[in-house]
Every structure is written in C-alpha cells, then in structure tokens.
VEXZA-553566 format. One record per residue (C-alpha): residue number from 1; residue in one letter; x, y, z. Coordinates in nm, 2 decimals, decimal comma. Layout:
N
<node NUM; 'A'; <X; Y; Z>>
...
END
This chain:
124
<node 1; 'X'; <0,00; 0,00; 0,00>>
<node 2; 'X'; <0,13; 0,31; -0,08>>
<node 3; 'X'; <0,23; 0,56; 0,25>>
<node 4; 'X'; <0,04; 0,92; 0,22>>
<node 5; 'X'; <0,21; 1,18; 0,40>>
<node 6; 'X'; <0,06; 1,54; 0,52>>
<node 7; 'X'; <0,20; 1,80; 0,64>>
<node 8; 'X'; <0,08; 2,12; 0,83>>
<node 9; 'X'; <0,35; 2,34; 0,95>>
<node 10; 'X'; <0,25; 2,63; 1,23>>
<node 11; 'X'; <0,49; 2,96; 1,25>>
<node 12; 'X'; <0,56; 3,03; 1,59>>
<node 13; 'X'; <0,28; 3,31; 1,64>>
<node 14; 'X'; <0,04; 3,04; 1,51>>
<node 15; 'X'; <0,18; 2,79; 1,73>>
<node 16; 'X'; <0,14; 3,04; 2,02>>
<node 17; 'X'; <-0,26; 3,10; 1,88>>
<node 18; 'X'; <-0,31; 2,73; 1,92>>
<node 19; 'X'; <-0,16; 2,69; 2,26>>
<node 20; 'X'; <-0,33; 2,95; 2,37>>
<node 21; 'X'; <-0,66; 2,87; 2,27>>
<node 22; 'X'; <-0,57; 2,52; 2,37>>
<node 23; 'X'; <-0,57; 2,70; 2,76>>
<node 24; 'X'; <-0,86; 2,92; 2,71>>
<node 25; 'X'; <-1,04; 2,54; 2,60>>
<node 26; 'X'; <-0,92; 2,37; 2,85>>
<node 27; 'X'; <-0,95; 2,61; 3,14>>
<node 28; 'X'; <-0,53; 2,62; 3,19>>
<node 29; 'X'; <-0,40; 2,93; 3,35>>
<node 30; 'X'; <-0,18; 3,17; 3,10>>
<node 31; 'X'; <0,03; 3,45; 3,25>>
<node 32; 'X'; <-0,17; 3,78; 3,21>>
<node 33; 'X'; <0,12; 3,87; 2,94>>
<node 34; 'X'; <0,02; 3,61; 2,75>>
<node 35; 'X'; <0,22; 3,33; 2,62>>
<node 36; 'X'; <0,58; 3,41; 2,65>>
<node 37; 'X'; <0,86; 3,32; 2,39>>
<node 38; 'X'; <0,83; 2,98; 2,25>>
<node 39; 'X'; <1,16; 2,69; 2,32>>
<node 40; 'X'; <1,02; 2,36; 2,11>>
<node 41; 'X'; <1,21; 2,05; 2,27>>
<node 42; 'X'; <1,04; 1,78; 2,06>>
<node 43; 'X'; <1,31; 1,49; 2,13>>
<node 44; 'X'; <1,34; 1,36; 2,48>>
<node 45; 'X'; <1,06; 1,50; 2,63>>
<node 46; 'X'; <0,86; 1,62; 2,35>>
<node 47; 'X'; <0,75; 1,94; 2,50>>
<node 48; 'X'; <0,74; 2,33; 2,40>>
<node 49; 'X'; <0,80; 2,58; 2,66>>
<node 50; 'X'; <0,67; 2,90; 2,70>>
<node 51; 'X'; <0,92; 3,11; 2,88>>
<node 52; 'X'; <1,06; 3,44; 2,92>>
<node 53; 'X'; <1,37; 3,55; 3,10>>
<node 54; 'X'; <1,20; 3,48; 3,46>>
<node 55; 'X'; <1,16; 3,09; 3,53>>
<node 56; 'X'; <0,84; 3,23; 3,72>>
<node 57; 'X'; <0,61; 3,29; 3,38>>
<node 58; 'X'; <0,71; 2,96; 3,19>>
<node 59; 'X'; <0,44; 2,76; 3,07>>
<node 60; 'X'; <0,52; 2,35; 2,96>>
<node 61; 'X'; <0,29; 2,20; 2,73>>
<node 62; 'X'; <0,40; 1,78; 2,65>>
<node 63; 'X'; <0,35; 1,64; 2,29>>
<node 64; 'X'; <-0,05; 1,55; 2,35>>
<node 65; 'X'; <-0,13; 1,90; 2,46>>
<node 66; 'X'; <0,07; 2,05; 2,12>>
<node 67; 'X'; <-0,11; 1,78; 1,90>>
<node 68; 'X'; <-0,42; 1,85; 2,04>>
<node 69; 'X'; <-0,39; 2,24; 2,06>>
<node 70; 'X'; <-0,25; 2,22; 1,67>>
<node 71; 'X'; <-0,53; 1,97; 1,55>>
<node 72; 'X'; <-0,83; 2,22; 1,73>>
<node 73; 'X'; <-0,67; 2,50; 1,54>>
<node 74; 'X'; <-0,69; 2,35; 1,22>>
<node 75; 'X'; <-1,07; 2,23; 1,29>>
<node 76; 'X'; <-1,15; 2,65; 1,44>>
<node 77; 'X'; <-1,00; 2,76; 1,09>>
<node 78; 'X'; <-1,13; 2,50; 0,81>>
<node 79; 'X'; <-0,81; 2,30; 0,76>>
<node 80; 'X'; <-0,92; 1,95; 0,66>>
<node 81; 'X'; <-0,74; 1,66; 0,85>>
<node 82; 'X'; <-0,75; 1,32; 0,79>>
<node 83; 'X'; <-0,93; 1,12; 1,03>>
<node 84; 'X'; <-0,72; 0,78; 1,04>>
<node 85; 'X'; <-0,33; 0,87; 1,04>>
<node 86; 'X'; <-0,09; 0,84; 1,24>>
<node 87; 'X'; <-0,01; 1,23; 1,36>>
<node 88; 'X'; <0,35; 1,33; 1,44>>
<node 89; 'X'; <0,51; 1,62; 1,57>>
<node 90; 'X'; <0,85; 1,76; 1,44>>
<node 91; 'X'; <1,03; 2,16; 1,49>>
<node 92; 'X'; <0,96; 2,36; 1,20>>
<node 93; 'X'; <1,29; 2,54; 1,05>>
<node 94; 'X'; <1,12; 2,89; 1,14>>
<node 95; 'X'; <1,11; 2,85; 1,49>>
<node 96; 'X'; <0,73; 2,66; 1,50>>
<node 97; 'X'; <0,63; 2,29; 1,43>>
<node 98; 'X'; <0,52; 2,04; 1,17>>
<node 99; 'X'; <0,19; 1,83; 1,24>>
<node 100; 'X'; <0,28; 1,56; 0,98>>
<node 101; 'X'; <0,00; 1,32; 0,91>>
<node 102; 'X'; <0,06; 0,91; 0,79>>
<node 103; 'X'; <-0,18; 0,71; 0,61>>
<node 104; 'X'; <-0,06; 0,35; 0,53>>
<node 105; 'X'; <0,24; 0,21; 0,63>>
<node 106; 'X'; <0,52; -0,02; 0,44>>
<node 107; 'X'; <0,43; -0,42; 0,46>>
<node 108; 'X'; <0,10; -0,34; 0,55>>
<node 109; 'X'; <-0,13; -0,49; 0,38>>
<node 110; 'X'; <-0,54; -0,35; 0,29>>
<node 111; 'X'; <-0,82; -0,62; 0,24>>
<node 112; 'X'; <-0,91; -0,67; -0,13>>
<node 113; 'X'; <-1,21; -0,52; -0,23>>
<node 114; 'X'; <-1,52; -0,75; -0,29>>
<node 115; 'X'; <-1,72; -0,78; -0,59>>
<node 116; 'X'; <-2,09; -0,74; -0,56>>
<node 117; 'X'; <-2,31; -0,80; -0,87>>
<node 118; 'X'; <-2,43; -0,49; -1,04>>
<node 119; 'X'; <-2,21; -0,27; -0,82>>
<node 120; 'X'; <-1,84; -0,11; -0,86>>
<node 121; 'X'; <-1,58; -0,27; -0,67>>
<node 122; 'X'; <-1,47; 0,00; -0,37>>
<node 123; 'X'; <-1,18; -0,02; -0,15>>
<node 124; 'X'; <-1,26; 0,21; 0,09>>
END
C-alpha cells in the first residue's frame, strides 16, 4: 500500500494561537502577558515551553497538549485533516512545528475489495 504523508507546519505566532486557545479550552492558566517566547524541545521529552527570562512565567505543554492544541486549530479555521493517520510532531525550520500526518504504512497490507453484482468494486 502506498504511504500518504501530510503536512501542516505552524509559525511560531500560530503555534502560540493554538496553545493559547488550547488553555482558554481547557481552562489552563496563562500568565496575564500572554504566552511568553516559545523553546520547542520535541526529542526527549517532547515538550514546548513558554518562557521568558524569569523561570516564574514559563508555561510546559508535552506532545499530547501541542497535537491537540495544533489539531483544534486546524478544525477553528477549516483546515481539513485526515481522520485515520498516524499524527506526528517535528520543529519547523522557522522556529514553529510540523503536524505531519501518515496514512498507510510499508508491509501493510489492505483487504481486497469485494465484488458485488451490479455494483463497482470500492476499496474504501
């Protein structure tokens, strides 16, 4: 089967709009400033940070909350997204992220369609 790939990739303000509607969702606390300057850390951990100079304002979000806060962004503004894939998360080279999005995977293998009289084949 042939792999699909997708890709959405946020800027950093659009990143910050998506975490910060994510809070305003989910009824997380946000510094009165706002969201403060974004550090992405999606290796170990998997986690941005929010943080200015003063350890006292940081905000951590871990890779569910990012996927989550990128995926109900893309719902509030229209962007289609496939329902079965496997999401992923990866730093963008401008400082925001990539939602990449995986349909079919190598060696797997989909059931062949079945024939019914009078109909078209569908492998849906």
């Amino acid at each position: 089967m042939p792999i699909d790939v997708r890709t959405i990739t946020f800027s950093e303000q659009e990143l910050r709009e998506a975490l910060f509607g994510f809070c305003r969702a989910t009824g997380r606390k946000v510094p009165t400033a706002g969201l403060p300057p974004l550090r992405i850390a999606l290796d170990g951990d998997s986690s941005v940070v929010a943080a200015s100079d003063g350890a006292a304002a940081s905000v951590k979000f871990v890779e569910h909350e990012i996927a989550a806060a990128a995926i109900m962004y893309c719902l509030k503004n229209g962007i289609p997204l496939p329902r079965k894939a496997k999401k992923s998360l990866r730093p963008s080279d401008d400082g925001g992220i990539s939602l990449a999005f995986t349909v079919g995977r190598a060696g797997e293998q989909s059931e062949p369609a079945r024939e019914t009289p009078g109909k078209v084949a569908s492998s849906a």
